[in-house]
ZAMARGU-4260 file (C-alpha; in steps of 0.2 Angstrom, whole numbers, plus 5000, padded with zeros to 4 digits):
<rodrens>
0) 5360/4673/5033 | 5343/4679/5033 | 5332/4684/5050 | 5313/4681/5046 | 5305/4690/5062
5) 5290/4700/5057 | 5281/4714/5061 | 5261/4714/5065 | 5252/4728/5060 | 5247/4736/5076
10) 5263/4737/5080 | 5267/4749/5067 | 5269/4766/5080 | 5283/4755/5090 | 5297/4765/5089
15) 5292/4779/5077 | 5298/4795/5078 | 5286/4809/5084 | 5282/4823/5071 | 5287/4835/5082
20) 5304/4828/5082 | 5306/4826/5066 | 5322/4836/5057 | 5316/4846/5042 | 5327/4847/5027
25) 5323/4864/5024 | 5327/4870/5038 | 5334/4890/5039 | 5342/4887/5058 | 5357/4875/5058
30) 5372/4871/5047 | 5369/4873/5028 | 5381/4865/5015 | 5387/4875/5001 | 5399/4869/4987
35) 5411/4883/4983 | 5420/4873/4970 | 5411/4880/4954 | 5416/4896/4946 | 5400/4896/4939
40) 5389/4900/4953 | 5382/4917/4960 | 5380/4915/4982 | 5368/4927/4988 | 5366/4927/5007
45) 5349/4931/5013 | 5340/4927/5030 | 5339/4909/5031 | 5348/4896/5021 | 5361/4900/5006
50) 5351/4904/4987 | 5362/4899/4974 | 5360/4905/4957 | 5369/4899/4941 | 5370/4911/4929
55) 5379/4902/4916 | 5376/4887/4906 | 5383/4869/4912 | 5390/4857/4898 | 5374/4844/4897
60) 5376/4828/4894 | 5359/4824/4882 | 5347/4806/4885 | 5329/4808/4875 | 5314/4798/4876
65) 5300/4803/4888 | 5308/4799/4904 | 5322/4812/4899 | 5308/4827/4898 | 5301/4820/4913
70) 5318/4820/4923 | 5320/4839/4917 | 5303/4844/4923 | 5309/4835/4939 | 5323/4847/4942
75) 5312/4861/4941 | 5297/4857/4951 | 5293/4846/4965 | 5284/4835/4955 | 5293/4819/4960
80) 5282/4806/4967 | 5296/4798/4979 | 5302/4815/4989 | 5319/4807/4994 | 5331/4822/4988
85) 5339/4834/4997 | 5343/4849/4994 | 5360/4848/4992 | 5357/4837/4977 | 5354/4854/4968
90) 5370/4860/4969 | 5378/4846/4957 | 5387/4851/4940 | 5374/4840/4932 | 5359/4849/4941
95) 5358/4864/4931 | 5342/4876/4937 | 5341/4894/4937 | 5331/4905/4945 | 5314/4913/4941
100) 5303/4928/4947 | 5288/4921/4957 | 5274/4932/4945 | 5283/4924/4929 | 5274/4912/4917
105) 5288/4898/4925 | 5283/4900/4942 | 5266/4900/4941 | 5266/4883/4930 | 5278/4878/4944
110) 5266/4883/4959 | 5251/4872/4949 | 5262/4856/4944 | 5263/4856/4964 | 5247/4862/4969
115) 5238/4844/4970 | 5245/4826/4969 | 5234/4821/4956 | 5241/4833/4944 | 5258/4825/4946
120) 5250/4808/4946 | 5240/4813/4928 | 5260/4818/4924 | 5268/4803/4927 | 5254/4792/4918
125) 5255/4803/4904 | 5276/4798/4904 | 5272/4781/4906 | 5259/4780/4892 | 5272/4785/4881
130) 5287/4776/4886 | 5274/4759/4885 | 5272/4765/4867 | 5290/4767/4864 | 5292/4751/4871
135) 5279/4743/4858 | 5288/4751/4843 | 5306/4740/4850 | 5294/4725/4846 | 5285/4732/4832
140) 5300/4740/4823 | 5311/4723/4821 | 5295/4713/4817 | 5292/4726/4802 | 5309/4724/4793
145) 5307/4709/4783 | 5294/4703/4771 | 5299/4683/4773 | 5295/4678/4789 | 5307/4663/4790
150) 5319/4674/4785 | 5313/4688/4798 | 5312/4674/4813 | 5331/4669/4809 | 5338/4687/4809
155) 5325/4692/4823 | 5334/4676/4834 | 5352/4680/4828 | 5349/4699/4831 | 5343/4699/4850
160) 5356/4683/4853 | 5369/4695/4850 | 5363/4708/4860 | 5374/4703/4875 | 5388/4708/4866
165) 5385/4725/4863 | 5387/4737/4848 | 5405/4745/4852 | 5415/4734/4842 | 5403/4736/4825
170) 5395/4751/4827 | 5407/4760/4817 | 5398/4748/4803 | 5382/4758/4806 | 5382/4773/4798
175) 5390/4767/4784 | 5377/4755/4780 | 5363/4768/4784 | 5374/4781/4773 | 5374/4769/4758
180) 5355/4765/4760 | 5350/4782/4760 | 5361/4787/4742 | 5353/4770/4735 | 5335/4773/4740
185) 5337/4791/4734 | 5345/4789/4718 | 5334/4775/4714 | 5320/4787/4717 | 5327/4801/4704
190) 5331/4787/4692 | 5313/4782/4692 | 5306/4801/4692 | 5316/4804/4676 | 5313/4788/4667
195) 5294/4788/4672 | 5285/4803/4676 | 5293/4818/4680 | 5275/4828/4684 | 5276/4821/4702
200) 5285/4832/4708 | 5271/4843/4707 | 5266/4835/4724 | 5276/4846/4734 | 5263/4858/4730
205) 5254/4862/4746 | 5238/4862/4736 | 5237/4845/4732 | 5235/4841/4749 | 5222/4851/4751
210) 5210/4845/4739 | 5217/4827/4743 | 5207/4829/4762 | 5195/4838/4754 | 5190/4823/4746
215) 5192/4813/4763 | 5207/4806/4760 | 5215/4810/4777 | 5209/4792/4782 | 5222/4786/4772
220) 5234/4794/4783 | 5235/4780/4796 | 5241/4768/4783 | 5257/4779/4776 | 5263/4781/4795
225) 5280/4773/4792 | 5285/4788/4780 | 5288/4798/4794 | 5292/4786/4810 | 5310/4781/4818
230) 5312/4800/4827 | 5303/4793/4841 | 5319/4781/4843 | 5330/4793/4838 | 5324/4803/4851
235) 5326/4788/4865 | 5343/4785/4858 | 5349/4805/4857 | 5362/4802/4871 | 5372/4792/4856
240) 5373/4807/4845 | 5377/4825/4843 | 5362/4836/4842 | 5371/4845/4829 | 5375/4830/4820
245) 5357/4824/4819 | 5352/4840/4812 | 5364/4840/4798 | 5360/4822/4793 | 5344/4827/4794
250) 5342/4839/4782 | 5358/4837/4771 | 5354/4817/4769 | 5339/4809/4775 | 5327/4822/4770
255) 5331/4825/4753 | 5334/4807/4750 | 5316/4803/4757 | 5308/4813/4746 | 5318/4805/4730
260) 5314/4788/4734 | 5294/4791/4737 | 5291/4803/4723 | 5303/4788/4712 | 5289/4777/4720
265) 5274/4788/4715 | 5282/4788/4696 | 5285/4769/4696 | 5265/4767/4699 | 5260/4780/4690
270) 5265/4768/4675 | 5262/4750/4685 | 5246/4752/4695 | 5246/4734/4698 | 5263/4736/4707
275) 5256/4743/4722 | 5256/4732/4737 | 5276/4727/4730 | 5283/4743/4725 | 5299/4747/4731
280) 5308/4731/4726 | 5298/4731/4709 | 5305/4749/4708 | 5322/4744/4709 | 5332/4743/4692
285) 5336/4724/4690 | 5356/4728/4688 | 5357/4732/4707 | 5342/4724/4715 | 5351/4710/4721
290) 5362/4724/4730 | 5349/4733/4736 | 5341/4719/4745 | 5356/4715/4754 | 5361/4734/4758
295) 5342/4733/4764 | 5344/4719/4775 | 5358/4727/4784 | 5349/4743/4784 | 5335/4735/4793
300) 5346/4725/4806 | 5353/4745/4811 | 5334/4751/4813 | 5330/4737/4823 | 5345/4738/4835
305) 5342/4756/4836 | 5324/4755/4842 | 5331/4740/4854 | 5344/4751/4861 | 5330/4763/4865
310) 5322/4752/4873 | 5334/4746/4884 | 5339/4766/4889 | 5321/4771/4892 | 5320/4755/4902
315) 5334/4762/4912 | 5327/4776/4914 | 5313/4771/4922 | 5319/4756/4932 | 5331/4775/4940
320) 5317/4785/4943 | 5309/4769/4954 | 5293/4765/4937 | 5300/4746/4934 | 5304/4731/4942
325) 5322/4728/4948 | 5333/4720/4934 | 5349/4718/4927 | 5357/4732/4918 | 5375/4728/4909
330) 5385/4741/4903 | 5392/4734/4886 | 5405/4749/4884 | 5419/4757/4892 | 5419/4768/4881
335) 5402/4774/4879 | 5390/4778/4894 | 5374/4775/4884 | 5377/4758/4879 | 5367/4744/4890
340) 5359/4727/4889 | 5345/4723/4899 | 5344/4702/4898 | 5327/4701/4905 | 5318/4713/4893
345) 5330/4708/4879 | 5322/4690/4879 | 5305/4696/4883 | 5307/4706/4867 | 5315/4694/4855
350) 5299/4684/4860 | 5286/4697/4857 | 5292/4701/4840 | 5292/4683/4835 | 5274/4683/4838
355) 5269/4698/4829 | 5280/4692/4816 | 5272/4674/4814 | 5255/4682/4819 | 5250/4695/4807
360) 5247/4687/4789 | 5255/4703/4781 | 5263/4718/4784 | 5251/4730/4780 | 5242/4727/4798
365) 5260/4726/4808 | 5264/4744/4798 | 5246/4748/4807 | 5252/4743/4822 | 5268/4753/4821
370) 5259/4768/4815 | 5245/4767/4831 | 5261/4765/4843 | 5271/4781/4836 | 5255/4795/4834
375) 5254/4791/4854 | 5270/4795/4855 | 5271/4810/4847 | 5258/4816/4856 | 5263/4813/4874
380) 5278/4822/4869 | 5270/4836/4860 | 5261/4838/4879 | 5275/4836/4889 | 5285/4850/4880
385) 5272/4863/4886 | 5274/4863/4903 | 5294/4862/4895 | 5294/4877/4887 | 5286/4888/4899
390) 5294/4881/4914 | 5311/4877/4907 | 5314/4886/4894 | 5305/4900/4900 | 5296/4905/4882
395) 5282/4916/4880 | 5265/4909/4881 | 5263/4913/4863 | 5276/4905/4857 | 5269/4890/4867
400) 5251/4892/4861 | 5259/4893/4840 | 5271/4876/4845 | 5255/4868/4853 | 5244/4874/4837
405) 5253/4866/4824 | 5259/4852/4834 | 5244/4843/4839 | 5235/4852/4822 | 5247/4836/4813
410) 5246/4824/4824 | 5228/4824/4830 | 5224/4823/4810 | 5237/4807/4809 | 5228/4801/4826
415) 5212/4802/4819 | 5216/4791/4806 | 5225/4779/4813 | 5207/4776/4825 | 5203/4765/4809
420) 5216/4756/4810 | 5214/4748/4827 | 5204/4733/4820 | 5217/4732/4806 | 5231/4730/4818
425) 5232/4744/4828 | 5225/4738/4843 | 5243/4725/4848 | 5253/4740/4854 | 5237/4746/4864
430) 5238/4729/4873 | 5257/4728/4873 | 5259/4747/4881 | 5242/4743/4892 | 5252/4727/4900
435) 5268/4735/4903 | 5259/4752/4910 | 5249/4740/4922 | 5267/4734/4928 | 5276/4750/4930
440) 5261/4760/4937 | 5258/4744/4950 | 5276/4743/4954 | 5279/4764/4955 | 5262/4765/4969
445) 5269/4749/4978 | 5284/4755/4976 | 5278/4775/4984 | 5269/4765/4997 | 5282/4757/5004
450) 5293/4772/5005 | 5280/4782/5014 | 5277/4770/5027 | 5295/4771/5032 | 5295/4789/5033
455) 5283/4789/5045 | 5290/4776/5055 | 5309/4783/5054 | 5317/4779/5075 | 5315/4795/5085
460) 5334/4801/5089 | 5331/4803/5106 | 5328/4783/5105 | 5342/4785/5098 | 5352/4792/5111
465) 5343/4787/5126 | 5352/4768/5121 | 5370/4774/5124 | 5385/4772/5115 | 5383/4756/5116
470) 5364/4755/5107 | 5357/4744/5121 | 5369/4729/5113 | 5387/4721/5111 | 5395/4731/5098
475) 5407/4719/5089 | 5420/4723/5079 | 5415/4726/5059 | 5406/4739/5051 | 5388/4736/5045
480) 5381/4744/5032 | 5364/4747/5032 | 5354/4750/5016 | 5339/4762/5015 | 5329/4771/5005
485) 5328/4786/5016 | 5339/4801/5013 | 5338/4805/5031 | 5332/4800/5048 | 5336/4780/5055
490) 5325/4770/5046 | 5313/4756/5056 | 5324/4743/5050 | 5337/4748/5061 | 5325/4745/5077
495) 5319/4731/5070 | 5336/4723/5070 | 5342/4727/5088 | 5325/4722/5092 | 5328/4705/5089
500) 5350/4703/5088 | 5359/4704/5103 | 5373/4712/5094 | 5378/4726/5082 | 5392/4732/5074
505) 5406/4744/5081 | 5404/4755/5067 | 5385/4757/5058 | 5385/4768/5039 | 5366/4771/5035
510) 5369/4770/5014 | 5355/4777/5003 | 5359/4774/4986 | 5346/4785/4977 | 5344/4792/4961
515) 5341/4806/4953 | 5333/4817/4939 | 5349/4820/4930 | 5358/4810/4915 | 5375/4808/4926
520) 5383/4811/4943 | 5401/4814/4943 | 5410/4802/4952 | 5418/4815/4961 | 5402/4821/4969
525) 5396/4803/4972 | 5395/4803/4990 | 5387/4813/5004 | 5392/4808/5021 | 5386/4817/5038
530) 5388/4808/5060 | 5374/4805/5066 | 5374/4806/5086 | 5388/4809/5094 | 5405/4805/5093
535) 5406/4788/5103 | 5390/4781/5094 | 5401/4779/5078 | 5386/4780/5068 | 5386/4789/5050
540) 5373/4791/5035 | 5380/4790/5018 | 5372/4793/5000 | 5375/4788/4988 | 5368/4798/4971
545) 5368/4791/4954 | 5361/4797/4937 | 5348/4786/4927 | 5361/4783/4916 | 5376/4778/4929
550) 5377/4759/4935 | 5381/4754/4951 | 5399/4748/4953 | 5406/4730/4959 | 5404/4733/4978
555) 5422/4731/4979 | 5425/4748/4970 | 5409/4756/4980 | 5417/4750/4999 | 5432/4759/4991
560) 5426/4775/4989 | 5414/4776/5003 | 5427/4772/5017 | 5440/4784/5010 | 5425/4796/5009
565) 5421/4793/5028 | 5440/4796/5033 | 5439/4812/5023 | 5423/4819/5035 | 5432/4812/5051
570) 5447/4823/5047 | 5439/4838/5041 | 5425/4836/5056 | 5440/4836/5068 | 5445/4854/5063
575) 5428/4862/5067 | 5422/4861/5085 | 5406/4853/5091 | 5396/4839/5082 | 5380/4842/5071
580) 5365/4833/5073 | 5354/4839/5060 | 5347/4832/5046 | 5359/4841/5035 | 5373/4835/5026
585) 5390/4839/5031 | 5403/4833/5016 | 5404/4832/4998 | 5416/4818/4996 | 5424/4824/4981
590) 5438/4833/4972 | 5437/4838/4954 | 5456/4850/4950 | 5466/4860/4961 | 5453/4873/4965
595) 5441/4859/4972 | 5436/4866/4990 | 5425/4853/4999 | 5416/4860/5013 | 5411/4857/5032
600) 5398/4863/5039 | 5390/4860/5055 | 5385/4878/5065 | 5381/4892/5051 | 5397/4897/5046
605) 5404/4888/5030 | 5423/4884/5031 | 5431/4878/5017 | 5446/4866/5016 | 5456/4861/5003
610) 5459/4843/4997 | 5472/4837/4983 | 5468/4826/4970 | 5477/4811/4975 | 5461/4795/4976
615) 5450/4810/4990 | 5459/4800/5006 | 5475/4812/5010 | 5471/4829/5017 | 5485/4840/5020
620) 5486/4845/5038 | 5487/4865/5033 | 5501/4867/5045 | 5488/4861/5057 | 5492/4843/5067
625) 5478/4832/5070 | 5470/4831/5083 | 5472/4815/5095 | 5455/4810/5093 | 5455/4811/5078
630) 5469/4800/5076 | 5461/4786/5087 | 5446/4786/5078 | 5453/4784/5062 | 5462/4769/5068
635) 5445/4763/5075 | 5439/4763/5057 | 5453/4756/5050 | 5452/4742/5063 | 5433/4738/5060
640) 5435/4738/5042 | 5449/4724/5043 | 5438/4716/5057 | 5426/4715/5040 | 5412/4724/5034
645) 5396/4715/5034 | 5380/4722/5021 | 5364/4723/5028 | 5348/4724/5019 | 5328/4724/5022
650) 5318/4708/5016 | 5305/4718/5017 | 5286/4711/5013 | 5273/4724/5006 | 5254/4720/5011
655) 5240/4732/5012 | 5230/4735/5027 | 5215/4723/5030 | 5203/4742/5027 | 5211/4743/5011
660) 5198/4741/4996 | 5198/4728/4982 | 5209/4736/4969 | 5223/4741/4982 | 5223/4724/4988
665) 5222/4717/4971 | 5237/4729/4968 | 5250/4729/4982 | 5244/4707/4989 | 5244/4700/4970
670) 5254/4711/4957 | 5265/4719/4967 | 5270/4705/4976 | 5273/4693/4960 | 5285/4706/4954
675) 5294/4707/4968 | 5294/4689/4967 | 5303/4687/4949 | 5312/4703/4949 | 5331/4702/4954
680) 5336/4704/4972 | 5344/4722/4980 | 5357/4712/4985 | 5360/4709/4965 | 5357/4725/4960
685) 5369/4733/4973 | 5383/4719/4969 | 5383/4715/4986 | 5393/4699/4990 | 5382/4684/4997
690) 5396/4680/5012 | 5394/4698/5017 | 5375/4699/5017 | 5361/4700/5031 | 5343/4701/5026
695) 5333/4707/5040 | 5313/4703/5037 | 5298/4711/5039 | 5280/4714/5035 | 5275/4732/5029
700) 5257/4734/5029 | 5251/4748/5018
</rodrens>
């Protein structure tokens, strides 16, 4: 059922709320939630709201690529672009931040990340540079693995058609296979330095390098790029693996074996110069070559999946932190939290490498390709782990200054060379990362626009109140829910909707789904729930916070938790006195062990109250009986929700203003609105079943 009543643009200041009514969220007057669960955290009460300190180290749950350092800087500084946290989202397990003095190098990195807006725009361009170049290597890296390009289309078609299935049930297949390849390629590699020419080893000599770009051969440096790639996917993909683990089989295995097999190389030619553009199957004794091809092939399937599994995470990433249109994510594990299929991209992908497969008449100039894609990468890294290091890690500017040095001292000599190879191939993943950072920088500013122009048109509460209980309508039995993006405030689409309905819901639950710059949210500290209004309005606010690596769940799970959430505030609300209506956040919904101590707070005091572990809806009366209104009003809930419980959600049109100029009408009328139009709905994306769904429409005009 879908209402398709639209707003005209003048109309925007109907029913805004004035700024001078508007509820800071970093207010120091009025009630203050603190979680008093964690051991782990230092309160120091000052004048104002509560500081909290951790002093010791939370367990972190890793993720790489470039949306992972951006995420981390995000916890640190107020860099984010869509301002919808509050500040209680800083006090999760997951949200680790300590504290800094304001002369340090941290804080004043801090203070100029946050000075101007354009700063943090330059940021997130410089994040979604790289993520489009990680994105090109997932179509480059498959394309690359096979020399036969029937072969390769047949593999490339089975490999993404089995995507869907996910890599739980074979992964244990993988390291394995990529084990055995390594002990071949390196003892090949010592078998052909020993029967050929042992003298190469003399390479390893830093002085051959030297005279080597001293007689300019550091132009030949964009062609051997695929000697050092694949840690820009390990890095995407570093949530699969142990830090410690990589290091190991790093420097135990796959460097040492590297090394072998190109020096073995190096020997081969150095008796078969005509063997150049074939080498490392000529190199291969005949006895085993047959098994080496096949070893080969599976080693390149496992490189490709890799890469497309780092695609698909970073993807996820972005499509959290709002850079990418709306589309499906499938979680292909129980088990394992990182592993997802995204179908869309999964296709898109499969189609793209096809191309570059069938168009390139040889490797060399896909190998170019690849090599252009990765330098970028390494770059916008290398950058983003300066502000990192002096903000996060909190290292001396010196040490900064040496990593910097000798970081871009390599890679700006390897992206210098690879300039020359833009006509030989290096310019597919500039077109490739400059379509896909057209689509996420278009859809992040529609995206930013949209939210800004309902934060300034948020219902003023004392429209609000002046409606009554009953909100100016028949209140029928049922609960709406009512999805925004805001963290706080009612949002315009609530006005719009009583505007035009003669009826509302006995019970209305404001539900921000949001997410945040961490890897995970516990699903114990899923929910925040406060009243808004008094008692008799029934009204609530809820949020709901995710990680960009936690999925929604099936909306019957999610009705679950957020209804025995609600009952939790209504009980613990009855034991304090009064009724808070402040923008602040009343209730962690949550219990972890037998220590947990969920909070109320609605004057300045901070009372605690213990809740056992038993599904968060029991709380034990603590000798205390409950009070009668209490009682009646959790059989009014009770009551509405078996009435039924009815989603409702903004159908919302995005349209920029008839003063807007030529590129932000191009942007927001044209691009923007075609991918709203083929990305998947809310409603699909919060599981939320069509019986139960209400679309209310409306134009925004940005």
């Amino acid at each position: 059922m879908a209402m398709d009543t639209t707003d005209k643009e003048p109309d925007q200041n109907r029913n805004r709320m004035d700024t001078s009514e508007s509820y800071s969220e970093d207010r120091e007057n009025g009630g203050t939630f603190s979680d008093t669960r964690r051991q782990n955290q230092t309160v120091h009460q000052r004048e104002g709201p509560i500081e909290i300190s951790r002093y010791q180290a939370y367990p972190t749950c890793f993720a790489g690529g470039t949306f992972a350092l951006y995420s981390l800087l995000c916890r640190h500084a107020k860099i984010k672009i869509i301002p919808n946290q509050h500040r209680t989202d800083e006090e999760l397990t997951t949200y680790s931040r300590g504290t800094f003095h304001e002369h340090s190098c941290a804080a004043k990195t801090k203070r100029w990340l946050e000075a101007h807006a354009c700063k943090r725009n330059a940021l997130l361009i410089l994040v979604l540079v790289g993520t489009c170049m990680m994105i090109g290597d997932g179509i480059l890296i498959p394309a690359i693995s096979e020399v036969v390009v029937i072969v390769a289309v047949v593999i490339l078609v089975g490999l993404f058609s089995m995507q869907h299935y996910g890599t739980d049930k074979v992964g244990w297949l993988f390291a394995p296979i990529v084990l055995l390849w390594f002990l071949l390629i390196g003892g090949i590699g010592a078998f052909n330095i020993w029967k050929y020419d042992r003298t190469v080893l003399k390479a390893i000599s830093p002085i051959y390098i030297y005279r080597f770009f001293k007689r300019g051969g550091w132009t030949s440096l964009g062609g051997i790029m695929l000697s050092i790639t694949g840690t820009e996917a390990l890095f995407a993909d570093l949530a699969h693996f142990p830090v410690l683990a990589v290091q190991i089989a790093f420097t135990v295995v796959v460097f040492p074996c590297l090394l072998l097999a190109y020096s073995g190389q190096a020997a081969y030619l150095m008796k078969h110069h005509d063997h150049v553009f074939d080498a490392f199957y000529r190199s291969i004794p005949k006895r085993i070559y047959w098994v080496m091809f096949v070893v080969s092939t599976a080693a390149a399937i496992v490189a490709s999946q890799a890469t497309i599994s780092a695609t698909f995470s970073i993807i996820k990433q972005a499509l959290a932190l709002g850079c990418f249109p709306r589309v499906k994510v499938v979680h292909t594990s129980r088990k394992f939290l990182g592993q997802i299929y995204i179908p869309e991209i999964n296709w898109i992908l499969m189609i793209l490498c096809i191309a570059v497969t069938v168009g390139f008449k040889n490797q060399s100039q896909i190998g170019n390709a690849y090599g252009t894609a990765v330098v970028i990468v390494m770059l916008v890294t290398t950058f983003l782990m300066i502000p990192i290091m002096l903000l996060v890690w909190r290292c001396h500017w010196i040490l900064v200054l040496i990593f910097t040095g000798l970081s871009l001292a390599v890679e700006c000599t390897y992206f210098s060379a690879v300039l020359f190879k833009v006509n030989q191939g290096g310019w597919v993943p500039l077109v490739i990362a400059a379509a896909f950072l057209i689509i996420m920088y278009v859809w992040h500013y529609g995206t930013v626009k949209r939210y800004e122009f309902e934060m300034h048109s948020k219902v003023s509460m004392a429209w609000i109140h002046g409606l009554g209980p009953s909100l100016g309508l028949v209140r029928v039995p049922g609960i709406g829910l009512v999805y925004t993006d805001l963290a706080s405030g009612v949002p315009h689409i609530f006005s719009h909707f009583i505007t035009n309905l003669p009826a509302i819901h006995s019970v209305v639950v404001f539900v921000c789904v949001k997410y945040l710059p961490v890897y995970t949210v516990p699903q114990e500290e899923r929910f925040l729930v406060k009243r808004i209004g008094p008692k008799n309005f029934h009204m609530f606010r809820c949020a709901a916070r995710y990680g960009y690596k936690d999925l929604h769940k099936k909306d019957e799970d999610f009705e679950k938790m957020l209804f025995e959430c609600l009952f939790v505030f209504v009980r613990l609300e009855s034991m304090m006195e009064g009724c808070s209506d402040s923008d602040e956040y009343s209730l962690y919904g949550n219990t972890t062990s037998s220590n947990a101590e969920p909070t109320l707070s609605l004057t300045d005091s901070i009372v605690p109250v213990k809740l056992p572990l038993q599904q968060n809806i029991m709380v034990k009366s603590l000798g205390q009986e409950s009070s009668h209104s209490e009682v009646e009003e959790l059989e009014f809930l009770n009551s509405c929700r078996d009435a039924g419980v009815v989603h409702i959600l903004g159908n919302t049109v995005v349209r920029a203003s008839r003063d807007s100029n030529i590129i932000k009408k191009v942007a927001i009328d044209y691009v923007y609105a075609f991918l709203r139009k083929i990305c998947r709905e809310n409603s699909v994306i919060l599981n939320v079943p069509h019986e139960s769904l209400l679309n209310v429409g409306q134009i925004f005009y940005v």
